[in-house]
C-alpha positions in Angstrom: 11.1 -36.7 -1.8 12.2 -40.6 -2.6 12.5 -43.0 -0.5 14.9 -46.3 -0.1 13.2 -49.2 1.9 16.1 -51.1 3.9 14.9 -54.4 5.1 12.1 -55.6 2.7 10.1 -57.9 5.5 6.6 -57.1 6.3 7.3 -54.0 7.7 9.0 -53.1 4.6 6.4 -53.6 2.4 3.2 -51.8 4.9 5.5 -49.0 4.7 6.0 -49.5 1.1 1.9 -49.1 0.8 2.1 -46.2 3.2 4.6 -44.4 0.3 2.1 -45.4 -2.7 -0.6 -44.3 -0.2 1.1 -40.7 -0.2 2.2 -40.3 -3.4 5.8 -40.7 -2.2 8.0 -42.1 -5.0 9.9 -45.8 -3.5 13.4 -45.4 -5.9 14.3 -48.4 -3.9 13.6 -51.9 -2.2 16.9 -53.7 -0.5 18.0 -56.5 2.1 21.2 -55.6 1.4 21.5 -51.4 1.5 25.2 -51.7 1.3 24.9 -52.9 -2.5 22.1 -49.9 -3.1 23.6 -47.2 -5.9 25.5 -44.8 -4.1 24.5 -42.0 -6.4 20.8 -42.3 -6.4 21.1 -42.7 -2.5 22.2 -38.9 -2.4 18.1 -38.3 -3.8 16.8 -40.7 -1.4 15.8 -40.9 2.2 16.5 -44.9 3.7 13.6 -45.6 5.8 15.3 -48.9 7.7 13.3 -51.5 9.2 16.2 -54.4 9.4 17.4 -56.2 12.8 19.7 -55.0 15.1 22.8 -57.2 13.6 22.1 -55.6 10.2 22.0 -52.3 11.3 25.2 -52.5 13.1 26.7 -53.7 9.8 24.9 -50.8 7.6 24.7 -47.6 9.8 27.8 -45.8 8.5 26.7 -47.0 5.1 23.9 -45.0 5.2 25.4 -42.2 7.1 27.7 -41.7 4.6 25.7 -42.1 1.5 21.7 -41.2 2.1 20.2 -37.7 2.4 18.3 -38.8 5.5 17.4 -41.5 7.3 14.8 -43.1 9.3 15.5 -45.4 12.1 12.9 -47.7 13.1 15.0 -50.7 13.9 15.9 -51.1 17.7 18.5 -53.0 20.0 21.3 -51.3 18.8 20.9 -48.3 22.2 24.5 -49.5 23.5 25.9 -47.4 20.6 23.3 -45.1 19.9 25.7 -42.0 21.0 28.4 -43.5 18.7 25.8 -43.2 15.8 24.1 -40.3 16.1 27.6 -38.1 16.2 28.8 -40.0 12.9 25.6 -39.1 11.1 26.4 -35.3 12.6 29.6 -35.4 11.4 28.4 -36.9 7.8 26.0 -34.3 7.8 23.1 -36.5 7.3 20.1 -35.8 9.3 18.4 -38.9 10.9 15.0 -39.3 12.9 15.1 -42.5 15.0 12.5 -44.1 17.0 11.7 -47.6 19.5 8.4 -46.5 18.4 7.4 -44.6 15.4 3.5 -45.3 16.4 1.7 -41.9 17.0 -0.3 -43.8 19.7 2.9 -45.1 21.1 4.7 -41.8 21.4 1.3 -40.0 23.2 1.5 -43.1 25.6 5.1 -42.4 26.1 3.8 -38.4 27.5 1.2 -40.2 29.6 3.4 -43.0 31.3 6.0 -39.7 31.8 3.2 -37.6 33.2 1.9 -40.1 35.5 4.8 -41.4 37.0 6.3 -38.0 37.7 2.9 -37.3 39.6 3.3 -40.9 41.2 7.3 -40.3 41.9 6.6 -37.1 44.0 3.7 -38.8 45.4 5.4 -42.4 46.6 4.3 -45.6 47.8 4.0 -46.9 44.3 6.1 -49.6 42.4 6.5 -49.3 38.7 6.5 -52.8 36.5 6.4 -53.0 32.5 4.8 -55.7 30.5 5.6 -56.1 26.6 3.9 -58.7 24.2 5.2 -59.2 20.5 5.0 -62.2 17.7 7.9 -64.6 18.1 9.8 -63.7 14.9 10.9 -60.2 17.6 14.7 -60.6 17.7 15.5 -57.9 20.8 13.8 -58.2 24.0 12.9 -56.3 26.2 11.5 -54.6 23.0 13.1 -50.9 22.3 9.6 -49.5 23.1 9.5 -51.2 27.0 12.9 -49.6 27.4 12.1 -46.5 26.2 9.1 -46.8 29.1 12.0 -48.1 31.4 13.9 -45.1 31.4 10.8 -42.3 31.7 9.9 -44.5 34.5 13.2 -45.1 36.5 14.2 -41.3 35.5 10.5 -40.2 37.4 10.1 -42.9 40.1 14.0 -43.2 41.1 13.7 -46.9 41.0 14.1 -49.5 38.7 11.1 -50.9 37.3 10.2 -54.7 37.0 10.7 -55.6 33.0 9.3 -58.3 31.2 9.0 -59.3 28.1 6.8 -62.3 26.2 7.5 -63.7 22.4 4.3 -65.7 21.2 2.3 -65.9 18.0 1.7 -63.0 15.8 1.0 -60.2 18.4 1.8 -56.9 16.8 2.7 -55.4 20.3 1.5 -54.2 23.3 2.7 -52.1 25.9 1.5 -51.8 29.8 2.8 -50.0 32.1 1.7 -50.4 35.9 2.1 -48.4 39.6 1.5 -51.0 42.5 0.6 -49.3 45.6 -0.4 -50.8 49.2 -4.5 -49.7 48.1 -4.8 -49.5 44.6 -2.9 -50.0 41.1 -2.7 -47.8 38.0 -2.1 -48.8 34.6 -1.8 -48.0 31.2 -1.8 -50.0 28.0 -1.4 -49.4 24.4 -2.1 -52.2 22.2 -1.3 -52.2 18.4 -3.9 -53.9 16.2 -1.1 -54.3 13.0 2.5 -52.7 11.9 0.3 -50.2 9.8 0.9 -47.8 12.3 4.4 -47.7 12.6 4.7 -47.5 9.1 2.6 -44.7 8.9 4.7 -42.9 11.4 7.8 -43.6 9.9 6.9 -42.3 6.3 5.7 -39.3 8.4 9.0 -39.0 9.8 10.6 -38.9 6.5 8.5 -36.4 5.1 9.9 -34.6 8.3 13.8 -34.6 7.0 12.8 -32.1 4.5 14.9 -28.6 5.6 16.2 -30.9 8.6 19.8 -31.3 10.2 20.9 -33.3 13.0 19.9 -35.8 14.7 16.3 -36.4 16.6 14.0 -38.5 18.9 10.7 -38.9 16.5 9.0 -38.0 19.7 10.3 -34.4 19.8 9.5 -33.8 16.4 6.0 -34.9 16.5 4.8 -33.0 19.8 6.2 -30.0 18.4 4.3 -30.7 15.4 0.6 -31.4 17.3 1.5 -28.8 20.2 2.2 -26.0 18.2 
C-alpha cells in the first residue's frame, strides 16, 4: 500500500510519522491534491486532513482519481450523502470519520449505551461540551455532532451543544445526563493529534480488499469484536 497525504499541516505530518512508523511508503505530500499526478494516484490511498472548504473543492477529485480514501476532515455532513454515492458510483472505496481516535470511537459505544439505558429510563437531560485549539475552523466540532445525534436518536430530545476555541487544546469531549438527584458524565480527553493519526493510517490499511463506503466506527468494532 502507498499513501497520499492531503493537507500537509500538523496533522499531516503526525500522520506522516505514523506511515514511516509502519513501514507504509508516503508517494505523496500536497496542499493542493488537485495538482497531485493522476497516474500514481491510481497506486495510492489519499489520507485527507484539509478543512472543510478544501474538501468541498477536492472530493470528486479524489473520487475520481485515488484507489481509496480516508476522510478525516469534518464540516462538510450537509453533503455527506451527496459524497459517499459519487465515490460509489466511481467505485472508490472511502472510510470517513469525525473521529478516527480509537478512544473516541469506544466513547462513542459508551455515550450510545448509556443514553439508550437513560432514554428508557427518563428524567434526565442530555448536554455536550467540546474544547479544541483556536486554529479549529468548524464548530460544534464533527466529533460533538456525532455525540449529538447518538444522543437525540436515544433520549428523543435535543441535547444542549457547546462548543469552546482556546489555546492549543487537542480536544476533549463530555457528554452529561442532568437528572433532578444526580448527574452522569463521560469525558474523553486527547492528550495530542497522535491518535487520530494513528487511527486514520489504520483505516487505510483497512481499504485493502474494500468497496463502498464506511463509518470508521463500523469497521473497527467489527475488527475488536470479532
Amino acid at each position: 500500500m502507498k499513501a497520499v497525504i492531503s493537507g500537509y499541516g500538523k496533522m499531516g505530518r503526525m500522520v506522516e510519522g505514523v506511515l514511516s512508523e509502519r513501514g507504509i511508503p508516503c508517494a505523496g505530500k500536497s496542499e493542493d491534491i488537485r495538482s497531485f499526478d493522476k497516474e500514481l494516484a491510481k497506486e495510492c490511498v489519499c489520507i485527507d486532513f484539509t478543512t472543510p472548504a478544501a474538501f468541498r473543492e477536492n472530493w470528486r477529485f479524489i473520487a475520481e482519481n485515488f484507489k481509496a480514501a480516508v476522510i478525516g476532515t469534518t464540516g462538510w455532513g450537509d453533503i455527506k450523502d451527496e459524497v459517499s454515492a459519487y465515490f460509489e458510483e466511481c467505485g472508490t472505496p472511502m472510510i470517513w470519520a469525525s473521529n478516527f481516535s480509537v478512544g473516541v470511537n469506544v466513547f462513542f459505544a459508551a455515550a450510545d449505551f448509556v443514553s439508550s439505558m437513560l432514554g428508557k429510563a427518563g428524567g434526565y437531560s442530555p448536554y455536550i461540551l467540546e474544547m479544541h485549539h483556536c486554529h479549529k475552523l468548524d464548530a460544534p466540532s464533527g466529533t460533538a455532532k456525532s455525540l449529538e445525534a447518538i444522543v437525540d436518536r436515544n433520549m428523543n430530545t435535543k441535547a444542549d451543544v457547546q462548543a469552546v476555541r482556546c489555546g492549543e487544546i487537542p480536544g476533549i469531549h463530555t457528554v452529561g445526563f442532568e437528572g433532578i438527584v444526580d448527574r452522569i458524565t463521560l469525558r474523553h480527553e486527547s492528550f495530542s493529534r497522535e491518535g487520530f493519526a494513528r487511527g486514520a493510517v489504520e483505516a487505510a490499511m483497512m481499504t485493502e480488499g474494500l468497496s463502498g463506503v464506511h463509518e470508521f466506527k463500523e469497521l473497527l468494532f467489527k475488527k475488536i469484536m470479532r
